[in-house]
C-alpha positions as CSV (number, residue, x, y, z in Angstrom):
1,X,153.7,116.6,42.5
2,X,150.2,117.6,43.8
3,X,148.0,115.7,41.5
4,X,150.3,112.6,42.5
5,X,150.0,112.7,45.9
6,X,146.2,113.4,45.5
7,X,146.0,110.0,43.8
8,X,143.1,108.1,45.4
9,X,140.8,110.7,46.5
10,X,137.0,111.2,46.4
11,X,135.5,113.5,44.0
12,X,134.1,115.5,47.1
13,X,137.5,115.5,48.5
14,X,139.4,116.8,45.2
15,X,137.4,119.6,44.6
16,X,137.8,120.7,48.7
17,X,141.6,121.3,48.3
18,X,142.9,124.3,46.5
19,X,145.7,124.1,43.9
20,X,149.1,123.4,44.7
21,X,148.2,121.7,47.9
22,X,148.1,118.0,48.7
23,X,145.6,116.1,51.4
24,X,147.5,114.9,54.7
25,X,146.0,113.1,57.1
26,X,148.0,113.8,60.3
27,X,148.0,117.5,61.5
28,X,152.1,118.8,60.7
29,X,153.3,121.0,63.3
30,X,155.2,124.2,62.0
31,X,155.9,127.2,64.0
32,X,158.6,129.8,64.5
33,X,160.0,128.6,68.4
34,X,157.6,125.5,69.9
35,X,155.1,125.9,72.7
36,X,155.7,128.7,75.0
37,X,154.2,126.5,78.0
38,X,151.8,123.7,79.0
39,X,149.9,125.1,81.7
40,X,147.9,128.3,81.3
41,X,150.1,131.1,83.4
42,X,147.9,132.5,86.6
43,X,148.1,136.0,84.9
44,X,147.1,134.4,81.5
45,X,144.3,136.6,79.8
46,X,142.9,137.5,76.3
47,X,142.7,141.2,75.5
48,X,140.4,143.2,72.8
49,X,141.2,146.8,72.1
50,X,141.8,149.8,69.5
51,X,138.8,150.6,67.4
52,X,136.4,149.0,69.0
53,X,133.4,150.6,71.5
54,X,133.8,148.1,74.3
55,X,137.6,147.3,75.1
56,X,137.4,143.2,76.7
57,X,139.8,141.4,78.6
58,X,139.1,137.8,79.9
59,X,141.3,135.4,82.1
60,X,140.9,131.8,80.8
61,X,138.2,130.9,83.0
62,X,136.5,133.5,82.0
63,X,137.0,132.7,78.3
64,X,136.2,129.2,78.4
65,X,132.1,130.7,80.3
66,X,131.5,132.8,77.3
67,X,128.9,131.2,74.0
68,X,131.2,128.2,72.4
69,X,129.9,126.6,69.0
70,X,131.9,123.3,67.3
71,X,132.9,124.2,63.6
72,X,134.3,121.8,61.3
73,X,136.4,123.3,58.6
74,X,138.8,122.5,56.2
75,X,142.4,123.9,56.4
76,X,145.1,125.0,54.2
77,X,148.6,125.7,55.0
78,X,151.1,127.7,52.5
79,X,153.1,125.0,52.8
80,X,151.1,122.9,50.6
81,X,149.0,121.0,52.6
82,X,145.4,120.8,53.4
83,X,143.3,118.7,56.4
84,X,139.7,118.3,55.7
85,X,136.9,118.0,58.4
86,X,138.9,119.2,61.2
87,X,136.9,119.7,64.7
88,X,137.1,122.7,66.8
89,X,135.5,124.2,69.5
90,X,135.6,128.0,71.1
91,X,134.4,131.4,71.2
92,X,132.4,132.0,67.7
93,X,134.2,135.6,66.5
94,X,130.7,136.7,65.4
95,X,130.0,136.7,68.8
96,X,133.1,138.6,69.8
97,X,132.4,141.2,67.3
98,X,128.8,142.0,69.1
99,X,130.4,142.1,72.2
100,X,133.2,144.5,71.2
101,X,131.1,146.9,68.5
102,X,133.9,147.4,66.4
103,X,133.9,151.1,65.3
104,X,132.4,152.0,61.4
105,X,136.5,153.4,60.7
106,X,137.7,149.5,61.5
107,X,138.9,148.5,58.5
108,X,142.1,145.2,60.2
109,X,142.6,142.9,62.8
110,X,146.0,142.7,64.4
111,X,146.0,139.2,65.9
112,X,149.1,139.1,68.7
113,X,150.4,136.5,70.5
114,X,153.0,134.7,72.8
115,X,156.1,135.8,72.2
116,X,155.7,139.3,70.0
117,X,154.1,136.9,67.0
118,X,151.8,139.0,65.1
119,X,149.6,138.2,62.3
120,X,147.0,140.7,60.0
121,X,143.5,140.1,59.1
122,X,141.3,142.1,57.2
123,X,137.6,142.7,59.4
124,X,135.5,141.2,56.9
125,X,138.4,137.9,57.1
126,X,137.3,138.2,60.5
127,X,132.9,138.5,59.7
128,X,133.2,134.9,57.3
129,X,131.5,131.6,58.5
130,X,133.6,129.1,61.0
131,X,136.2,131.7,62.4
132,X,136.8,131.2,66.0
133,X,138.3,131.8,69.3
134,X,139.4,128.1,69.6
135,X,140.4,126.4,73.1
136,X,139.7,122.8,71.6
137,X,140.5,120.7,68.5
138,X,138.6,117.0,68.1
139,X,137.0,117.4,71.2
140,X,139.9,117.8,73.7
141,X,142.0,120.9,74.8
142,X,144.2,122.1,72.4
143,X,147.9,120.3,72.6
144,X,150.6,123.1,73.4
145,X,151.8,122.0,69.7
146,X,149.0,123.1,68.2
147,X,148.1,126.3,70.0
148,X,147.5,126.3,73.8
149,X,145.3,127.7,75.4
150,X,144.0,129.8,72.5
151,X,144.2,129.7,69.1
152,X,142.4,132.0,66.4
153,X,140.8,130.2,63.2
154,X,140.1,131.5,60.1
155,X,139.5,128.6,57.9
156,X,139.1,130.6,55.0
157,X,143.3,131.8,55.1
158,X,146.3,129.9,54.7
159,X,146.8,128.7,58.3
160,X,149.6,130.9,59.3
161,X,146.6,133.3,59.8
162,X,145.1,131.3,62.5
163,X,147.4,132.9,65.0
164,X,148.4,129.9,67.8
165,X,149.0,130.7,71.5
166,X,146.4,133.8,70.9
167,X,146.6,137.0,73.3
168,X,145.1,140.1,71.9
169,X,143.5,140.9,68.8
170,X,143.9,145.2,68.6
171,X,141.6,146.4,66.0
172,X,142.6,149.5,63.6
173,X,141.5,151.9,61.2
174,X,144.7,150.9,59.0
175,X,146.8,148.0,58.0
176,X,149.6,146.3,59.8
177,X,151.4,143.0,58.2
178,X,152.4,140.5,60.7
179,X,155.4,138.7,61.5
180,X,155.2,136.4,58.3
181,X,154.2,139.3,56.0
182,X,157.1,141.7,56.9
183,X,159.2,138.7,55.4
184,X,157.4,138.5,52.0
185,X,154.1,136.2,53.0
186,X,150.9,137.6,51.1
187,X,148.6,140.3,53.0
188,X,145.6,138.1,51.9
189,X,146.5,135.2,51.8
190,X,143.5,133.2,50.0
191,X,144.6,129.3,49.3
192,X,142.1,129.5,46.3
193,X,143.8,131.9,44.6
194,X,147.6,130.7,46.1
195,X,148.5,133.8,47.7
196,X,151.0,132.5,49.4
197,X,153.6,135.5,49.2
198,X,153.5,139.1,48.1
199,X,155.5,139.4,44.7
């Protein structure tokens, strides 16, 4: 079914999307309950804490005055399909990671967001080109759909690892699996490899 819904594609594009996915041109919408609002909340804020040297915790104003870079990645979600050359715009998380120090014994990355969602990242998910504290997608705000105000991207993972409506990320000597990977999704998660579920 993949190959023949990947009929008419470039070369370049072909070899940009990992097996068992398909190339879509819109940008599907899948989440567990919608948008939990479409105005940031005044007590909005973004916290960093656990193993890291130098706890932060930014409002959104704050957020949207700290170093911003544009990435343009390719993503993949474990539901088969892939968007290439998507545009985003935020906080770069090498930056973050200077900021915070996390400490030698930091192995994960819990990502938490609106409504208890969690998801797990390994650190050195978290050190790879193009991840990002994103606020904007194809050079507006986010759409509440898609993530708003704040959604972590780690274009390298299935996209279910790009937490959406982003709150905290706690970092930890030890692993943690999410909301999806208590119900069977991989711990790694790597589209090239389709880890798409544990067993």
């Amino acid at each position: 079914m993949g190959l023949f819904r990947n009929r008419g594609l470039t070369d370049d594009e072909r070899a940009r999307i990992p097996p068992g996915q398909h190339l879509v041109r819109n940008f599907p919408v899948l989440d567990v309950q919608g948008p939990p609002y479409n105005e940031v909340p005044p007590d909005w804020d973004m916290r960093i804490w656990g193993d890291v040297a130098n706890p932060q915790r930014w409002s959104f104003d704050e957020l949207l005055a700290l170093p911003a870079v544009r990435e343009v990645i390719d993503i993949h979600c474990v539901t088969s399909w892939s968007k290439l050359d998507t545009t985003w715009f935020g906080v770069p998380m090498s930056w973050v990671l200077e900021a915070v120090g996390p400490d030698p014994a930091a192995t994960h990355v819990i990502a938490h967001a609106e409504a208890g969602y969690t998801t797990n990242v390994s650190l050195a998910a978290l050190r790879a080109p193009g991840v990002l504290l994103a606020h904007e997608y194809d050079g507006l705000p986010l759409e509440p759909e898609h993530g708003y105000p704040l959604r972590l991207v780690v274009p390298q993972l299935y996209f279910w690892k790009s937490a959406k409506w982003l709150r905290g990320l706690e970092f930890r000597s030890s692993d943690q699996p999410g909301f999806w990977e208590r119900r069977g999704y991989s711990n790694s998660a790597d589209p090239w490899k389709e880890e798409r579920y544990a067993f």
